[in-house]
C-alpha positions in Angstrom: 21.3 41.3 2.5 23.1 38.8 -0.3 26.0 41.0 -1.5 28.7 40.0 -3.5 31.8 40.3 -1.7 35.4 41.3 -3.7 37.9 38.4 -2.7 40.2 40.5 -0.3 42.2 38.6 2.9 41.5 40.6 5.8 43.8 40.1 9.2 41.8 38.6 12.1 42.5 36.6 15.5 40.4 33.5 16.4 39.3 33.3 20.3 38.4 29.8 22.4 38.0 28.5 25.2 39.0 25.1 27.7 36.2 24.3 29.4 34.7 21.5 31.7 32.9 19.9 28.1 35.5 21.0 25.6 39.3 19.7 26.4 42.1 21.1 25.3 42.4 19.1 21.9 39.2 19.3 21.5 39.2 22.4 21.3 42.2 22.4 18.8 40.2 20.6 16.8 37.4 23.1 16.5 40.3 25.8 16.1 42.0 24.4 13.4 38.2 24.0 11.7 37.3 27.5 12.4 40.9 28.6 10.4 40.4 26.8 7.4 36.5 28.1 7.6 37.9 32.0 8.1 40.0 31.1 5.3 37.2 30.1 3.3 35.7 33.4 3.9 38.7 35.2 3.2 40.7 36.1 5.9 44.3 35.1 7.2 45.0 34.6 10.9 47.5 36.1 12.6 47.2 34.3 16.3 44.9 32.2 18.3 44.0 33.1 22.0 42.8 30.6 24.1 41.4 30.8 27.7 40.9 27.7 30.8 37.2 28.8 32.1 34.6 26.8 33.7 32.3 28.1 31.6 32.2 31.4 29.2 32.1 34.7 31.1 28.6 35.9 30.5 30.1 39.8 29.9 32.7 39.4 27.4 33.0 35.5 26.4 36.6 35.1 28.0 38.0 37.0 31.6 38.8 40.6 31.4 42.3 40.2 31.7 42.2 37.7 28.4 39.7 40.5 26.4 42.2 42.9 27.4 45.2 41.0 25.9 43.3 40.8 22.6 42.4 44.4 22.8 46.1 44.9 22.7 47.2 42.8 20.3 44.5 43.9 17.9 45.9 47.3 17.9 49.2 47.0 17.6 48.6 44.6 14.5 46.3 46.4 12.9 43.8 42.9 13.0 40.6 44.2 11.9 38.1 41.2 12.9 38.1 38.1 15.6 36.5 35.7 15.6 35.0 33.3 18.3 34.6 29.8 18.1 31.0 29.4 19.8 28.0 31.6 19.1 27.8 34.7 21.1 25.0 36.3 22.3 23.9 40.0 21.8 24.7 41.7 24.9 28.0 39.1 24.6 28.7 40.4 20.9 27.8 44.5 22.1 30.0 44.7 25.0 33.1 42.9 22.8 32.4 45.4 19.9 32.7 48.5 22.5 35.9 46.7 24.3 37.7 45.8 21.1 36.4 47.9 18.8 37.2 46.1 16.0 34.5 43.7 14.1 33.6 40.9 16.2 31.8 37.6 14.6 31.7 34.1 16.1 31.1 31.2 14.6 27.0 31.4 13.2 28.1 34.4 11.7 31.3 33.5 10.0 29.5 29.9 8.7 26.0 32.3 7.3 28.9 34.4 5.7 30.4 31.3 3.8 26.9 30.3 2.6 26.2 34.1 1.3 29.6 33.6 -0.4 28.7 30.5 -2.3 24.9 30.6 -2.8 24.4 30.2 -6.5 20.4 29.7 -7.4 17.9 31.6 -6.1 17.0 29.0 -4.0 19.9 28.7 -2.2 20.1 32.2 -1.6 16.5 32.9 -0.4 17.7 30.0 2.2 21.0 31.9 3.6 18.8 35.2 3.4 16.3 33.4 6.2 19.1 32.2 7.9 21.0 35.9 8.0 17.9 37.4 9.1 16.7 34.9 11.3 20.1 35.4 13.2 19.9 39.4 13.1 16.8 39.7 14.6 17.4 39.1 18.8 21.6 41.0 18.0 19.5 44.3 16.3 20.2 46.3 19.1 24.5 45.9 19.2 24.2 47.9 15.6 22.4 51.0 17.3 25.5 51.7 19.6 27.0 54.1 17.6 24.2 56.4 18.6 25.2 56.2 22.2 28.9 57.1 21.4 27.6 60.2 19.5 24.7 61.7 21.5 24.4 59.7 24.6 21.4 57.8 25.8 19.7 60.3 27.5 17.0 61.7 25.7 17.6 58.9 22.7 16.3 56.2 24.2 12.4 56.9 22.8 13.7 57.5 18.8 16.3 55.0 19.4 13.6 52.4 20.4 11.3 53.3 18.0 13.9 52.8 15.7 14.9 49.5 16.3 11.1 48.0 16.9 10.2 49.6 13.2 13.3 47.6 12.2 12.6 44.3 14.0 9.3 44.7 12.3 10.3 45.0 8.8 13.2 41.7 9.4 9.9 39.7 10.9 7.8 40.9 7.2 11.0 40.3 5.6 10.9 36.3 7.7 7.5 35.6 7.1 7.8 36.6 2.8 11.1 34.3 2.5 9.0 31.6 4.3 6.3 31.7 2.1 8.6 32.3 -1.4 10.8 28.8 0.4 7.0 27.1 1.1 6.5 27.6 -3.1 9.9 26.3 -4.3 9.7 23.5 -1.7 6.5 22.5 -3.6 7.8 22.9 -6.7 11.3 20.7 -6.0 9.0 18.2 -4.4 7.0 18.0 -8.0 10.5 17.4 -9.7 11.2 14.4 -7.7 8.1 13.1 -8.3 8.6 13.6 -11.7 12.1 11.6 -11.7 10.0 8.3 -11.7 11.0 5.4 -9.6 14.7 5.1 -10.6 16.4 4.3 -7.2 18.1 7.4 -6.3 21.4 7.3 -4.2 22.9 10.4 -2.2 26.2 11.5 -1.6 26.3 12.2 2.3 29.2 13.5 4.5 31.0 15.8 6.5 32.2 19.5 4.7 35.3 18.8 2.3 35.8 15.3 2.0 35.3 15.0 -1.6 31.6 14.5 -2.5 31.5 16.4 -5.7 34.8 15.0 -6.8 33.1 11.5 -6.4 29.9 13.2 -7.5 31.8 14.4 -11.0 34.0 11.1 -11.4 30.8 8.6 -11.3 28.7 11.0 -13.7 31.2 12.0 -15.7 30.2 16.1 -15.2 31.7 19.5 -13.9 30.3 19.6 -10.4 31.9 22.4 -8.8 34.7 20.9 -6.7 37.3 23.1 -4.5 39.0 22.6 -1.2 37.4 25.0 0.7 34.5 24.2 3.5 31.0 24.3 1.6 32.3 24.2 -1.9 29.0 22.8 -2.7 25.8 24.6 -2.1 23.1 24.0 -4.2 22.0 20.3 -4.5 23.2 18.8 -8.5 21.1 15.6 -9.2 22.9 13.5 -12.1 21.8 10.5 -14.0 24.4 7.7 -12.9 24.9 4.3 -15.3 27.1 1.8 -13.7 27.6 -1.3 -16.0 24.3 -0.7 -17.8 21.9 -0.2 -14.5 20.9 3.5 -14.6 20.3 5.3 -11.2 20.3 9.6 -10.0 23.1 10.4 -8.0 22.7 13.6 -5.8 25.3 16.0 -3.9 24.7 17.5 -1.1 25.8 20.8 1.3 28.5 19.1 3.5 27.6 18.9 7.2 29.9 20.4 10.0 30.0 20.2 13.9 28.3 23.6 15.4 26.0 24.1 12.3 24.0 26.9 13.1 20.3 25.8 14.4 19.2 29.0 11.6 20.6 27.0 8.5 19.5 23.6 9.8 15.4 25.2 9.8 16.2 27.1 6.1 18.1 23.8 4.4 15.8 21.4 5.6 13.9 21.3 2.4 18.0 21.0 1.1 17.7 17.7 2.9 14.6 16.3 1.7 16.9 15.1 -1.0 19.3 13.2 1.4 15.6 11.9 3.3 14.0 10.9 0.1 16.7 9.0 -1.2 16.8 4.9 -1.2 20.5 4.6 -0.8 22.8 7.1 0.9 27.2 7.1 -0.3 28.2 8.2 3.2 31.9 9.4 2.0 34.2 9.7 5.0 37.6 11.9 4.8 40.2 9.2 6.8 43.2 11.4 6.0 41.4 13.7 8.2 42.9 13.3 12.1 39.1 13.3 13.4 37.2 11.4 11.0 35.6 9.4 13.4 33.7 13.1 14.9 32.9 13.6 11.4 31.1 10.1 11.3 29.3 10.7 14.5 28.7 14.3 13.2 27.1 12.9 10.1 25.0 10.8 11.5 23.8 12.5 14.2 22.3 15.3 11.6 20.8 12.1 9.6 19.0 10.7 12.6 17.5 14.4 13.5 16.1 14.4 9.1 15.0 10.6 10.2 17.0 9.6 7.1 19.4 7.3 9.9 17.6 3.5 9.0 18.5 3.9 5.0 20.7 1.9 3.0 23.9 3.0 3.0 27.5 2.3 2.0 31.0 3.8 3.4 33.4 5.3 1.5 36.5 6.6 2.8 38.2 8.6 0.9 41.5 10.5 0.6 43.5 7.6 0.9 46.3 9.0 -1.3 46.6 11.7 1.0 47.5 9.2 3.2 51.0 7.6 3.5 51.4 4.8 4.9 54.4 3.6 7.0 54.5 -0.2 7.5 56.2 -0.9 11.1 58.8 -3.3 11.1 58.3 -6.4 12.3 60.9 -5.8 15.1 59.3 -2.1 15.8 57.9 -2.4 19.4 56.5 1.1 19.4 52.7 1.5 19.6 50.9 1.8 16.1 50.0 5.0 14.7 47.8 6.3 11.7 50.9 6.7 10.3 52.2 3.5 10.2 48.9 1.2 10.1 48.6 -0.4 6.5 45.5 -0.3 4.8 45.0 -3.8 4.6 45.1 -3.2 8.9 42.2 -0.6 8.1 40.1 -3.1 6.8 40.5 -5.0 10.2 39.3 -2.6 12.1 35.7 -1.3 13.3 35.7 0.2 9.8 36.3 -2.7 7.7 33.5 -4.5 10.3 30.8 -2.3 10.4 27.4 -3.4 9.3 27.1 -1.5 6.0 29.4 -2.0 2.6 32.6 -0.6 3.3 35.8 0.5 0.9 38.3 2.6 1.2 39.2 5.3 -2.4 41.0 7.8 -3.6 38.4 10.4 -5.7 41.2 11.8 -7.6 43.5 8.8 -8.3 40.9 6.5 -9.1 42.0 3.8 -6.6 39.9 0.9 -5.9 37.3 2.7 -7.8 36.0 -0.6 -9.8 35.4 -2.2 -5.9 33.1 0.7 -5.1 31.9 0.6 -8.5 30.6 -2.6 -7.6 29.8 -1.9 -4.5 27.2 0.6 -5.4 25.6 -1.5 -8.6 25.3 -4.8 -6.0 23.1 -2.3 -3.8 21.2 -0.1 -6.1 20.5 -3.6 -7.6 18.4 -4.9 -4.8 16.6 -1.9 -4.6 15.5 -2.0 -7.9 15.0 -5.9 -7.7 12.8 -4.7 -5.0 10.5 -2.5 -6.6 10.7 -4.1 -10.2 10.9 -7.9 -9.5 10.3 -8.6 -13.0 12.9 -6.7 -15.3 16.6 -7.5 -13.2 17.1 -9.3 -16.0 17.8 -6.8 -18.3 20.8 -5.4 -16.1 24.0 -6.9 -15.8 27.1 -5.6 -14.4 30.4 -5.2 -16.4 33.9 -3.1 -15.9 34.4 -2.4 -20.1 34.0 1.6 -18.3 36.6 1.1 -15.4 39.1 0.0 -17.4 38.7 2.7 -20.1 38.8 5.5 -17.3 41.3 4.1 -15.6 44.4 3.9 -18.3 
């Protein structure tokens, strides 16, 4: 099921749609993510079509004059997959693959291909694997049409049945064995946090991309891989963490994204544990990003539904030298954009307000890093105040490593 796949751009078209819940930047929004995540997986798009429908046409996803439109331009370009930007359903994904004839995935399919992609540990792989099958098993039937374009249905439909049911039933032993093998590492992970004693561990939460492992590899001085593609990160890295001489475990986690496929949610739930078992969570926060503020609510929606939502927790947004800022005149009369809105008028917004420690960084340039430095010793401090009451003492904060890093 987990091959490894040669790195080899393939053309494809992404398909959307307007509808009553999903406007029109909205849904630019989710177009521009599904490129960069079709990127990711290897493939360059030639063209986007969009459709305005009440809802998504129960046959073929958009109208039959749209499907036709794609069929065309598919096979005049030589595109070899689309892709749709909501999860289709079998008959949905059948009846495209018979129109278009060309490989059809939507967006569950594309995302489980990404995690195949970067799946490292066994682990992590045994996780996608559940996921992948877990998704194949109601769309079996769309991979048996090829028997219907040879030979027909009559007289097929018993073998072809049988077929398929001896298939579903191998996937569902297949199901039930990864359960069990994810049941025995789950135990096994939860022994190793055990075993980490009662050092207050802290973990790095946010959105897909926004720079956790570069944090993650600046604080703990290792080679986390970092890359700027969606789901660089996979497999959770735990590093020890000293920030003036108070010692603490830092942990990175799989980036969260809107539309993450209910299948990966179930597998990487024991993922999570780490994020739930934490005592402090780094919620980092892309702001170059145009909709950070989705990202937020994205992020902490998935936190509330692990019950990790009522933790301590500071924000960090990052990317700030990404982000150049335009000071209006004083003169300019034109309404403010995030283009022209200093930082220091960041600070006096909502973001600078809310109720948990807030500072805005830059991962790679190292800006304002001895504030969030700070930040996170002041807060990993009253956690271990908490549980040792006794031995603060022995900790006290200095900035000897800021200022040698930061030459």
């Amino acid at each position: 099921m987990l091959e490894k796949k040669e790195h080899y751009y393939e053309k494809a078209v992404l398909v959307g749609l307007v509808t009553k819940d999903q406007d029109e930047d909205k849904l630019k929004e989710y177009m521009d993510e599904l490129e960069f995540l079709a990127y990711t997986a290897g493939a360059t798009v030639e063209k986007r079509f969009t459709q305005k429908l009440s809802q998504p046409d129960s046959r073929t996803f958009v109208g039959s004059g749209k499907a036709e439109e794609i069929k065309n331009y598919v096979k005049e370009n030589e595109i070899g997959t689309v892709i749709f930007d909501d999860e289709l359903s079998p008959s949905q994904l059948k009846n495209l693959e018979r129109e278009l004839e060309v490989k059809i995935l939507d967006r569950t399919n594309l995302i489980l291909d990404i995690f195949a992609q970067r799946a490292q540990t066994s682990y992590a792989r045994t996780q996608v694997e559940l996921a992948q099958y877990e998704y194949l098993l109601p769309r079996l039937t769309r991979m048996w049409t090829h028997l219907e374009r040879q030979r027909g249905g009559i007289g097929m439909r018993g073998p072809g049945e049988t077929e398929i049911e001896t298939d579903r039933r191998i996937i569902r032993d297949r199901i039930s064995l990864l359960k069990e093998k994810l049941k025995t590492i789950d135990k096994q992970m939860a022994t190793q946090r055990n075993n980490r004693g009662k050092m207050v561990r802290a973990a790095l939460v946010g959105y897909t991309n926004v720079g956790k492992s570069t944090l993650m590899n600046t604080l703990s001085k290792s080679e986390v891989f970092a890359e700027n593609k969606l789901f660089a990160t996979l497999d959770t890295t735990v590093r020890k963490v000293v920030i003036g001489n108070l010692p603490f475990l830092l942990t990175d986690t799989v980036g969260f994204i809107r539309k993450l496929p209910t299948q990966l949610v179930e597998s990487f739930k024991s993922t999570l544990d780490e994020v739930r078992e934490s005592d402090l969570l780094i919620h980092v926060v892309d702001i170059s990003h145009e909709s950070f503020e989705d990202h937020i609510a994205s992020v902490n929606q998935i936190l509330q539904e692990i019950d990790a939502h009522r933790k301590p927790m500071i924000m960090v947004f990052n990317k700030i030298d990404d982000f150049r800022y335009e000071k209006k005149d004083e003169d300019d009369l034109t309404p403010a954009t995030r283009k022209n809105i200093s930082l220091e008028e960041w600070m006096k917004t909502w973001m600078g307000k809310s109720k948990y420690p807030t500072v805005f960084i830059s991962a790679l340039t190292k800006e304002n890093f001895p504030e969030m430095k700070r930040m996170i010793y002041d807060e990993v401090m009253k956690i271990h105040i908490s549980r040792f009451p006794y031995n603060d003492f022995l900790f006290e904060y200095f900035d000897n490593d800021d200022e040698e890093n930061d030459e």
